[in-house]
N, C-alpha and C positions, 0 to 999 in steps of 0.2 A: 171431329170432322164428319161427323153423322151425318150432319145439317146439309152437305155439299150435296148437290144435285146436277152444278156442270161446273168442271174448273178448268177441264183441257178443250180449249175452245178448240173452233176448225180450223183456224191458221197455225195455232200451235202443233196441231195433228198434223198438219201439214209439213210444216217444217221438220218435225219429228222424223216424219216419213223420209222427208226429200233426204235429211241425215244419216237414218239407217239405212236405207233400202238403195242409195244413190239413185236416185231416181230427179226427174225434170219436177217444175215446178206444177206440168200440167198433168201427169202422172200422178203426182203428190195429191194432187188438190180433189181430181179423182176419186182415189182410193180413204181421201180423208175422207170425203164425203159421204161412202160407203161406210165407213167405221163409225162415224157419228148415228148414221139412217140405224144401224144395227142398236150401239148403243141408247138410242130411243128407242128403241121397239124393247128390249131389255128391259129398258124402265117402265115403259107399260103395262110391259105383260108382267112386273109385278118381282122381276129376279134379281134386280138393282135398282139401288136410287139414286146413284151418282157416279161418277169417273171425275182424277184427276192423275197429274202428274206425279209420282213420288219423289223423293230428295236423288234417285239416282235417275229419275229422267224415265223412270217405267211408267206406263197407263195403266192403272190401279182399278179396279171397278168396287165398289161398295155395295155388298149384298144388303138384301130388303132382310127385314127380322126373318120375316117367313125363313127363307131362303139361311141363313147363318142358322137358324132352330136344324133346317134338315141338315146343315152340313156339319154344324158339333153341337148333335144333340146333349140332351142332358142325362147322367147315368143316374 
């Protein structure tokens, strides 16, 4: 799954949203769009390369090498 770069699209966030949070659909859509705006700038600046859904329905993010080096380095 390294390869992934975007698998929880913004209607899927969406819906996510609207499911956890009981929230409308324009609430949803909102706040998806804010989560996505973030999770690209994340990618940019280089601390992930992707997000997706995991098998229990959680938003997963996939650290850059960099980022996996500083968080279990090597003893």
């Amino acid at each position: 799954m390294a390869d992934v770069s975007q698998s929880a699209s913004l209607s899927s966030i969406t819906a996510y949203l609207k499911l956890t949070q009981d929230c409308d659909e324009t609430t949803a859509l909102v706040e998806a769009k804010e989560v996505i705006h973030n999770l690209v700038s994340m990618r940019q600046k280089g601390f992930i390369t992707g997000w997706y859904f995991d098998e229990q329905g959680h938003l997963e993010l996939l650290p850059s090498d960099t980022i996996s080096k500083r968080i279990n380095p090597e003893k």
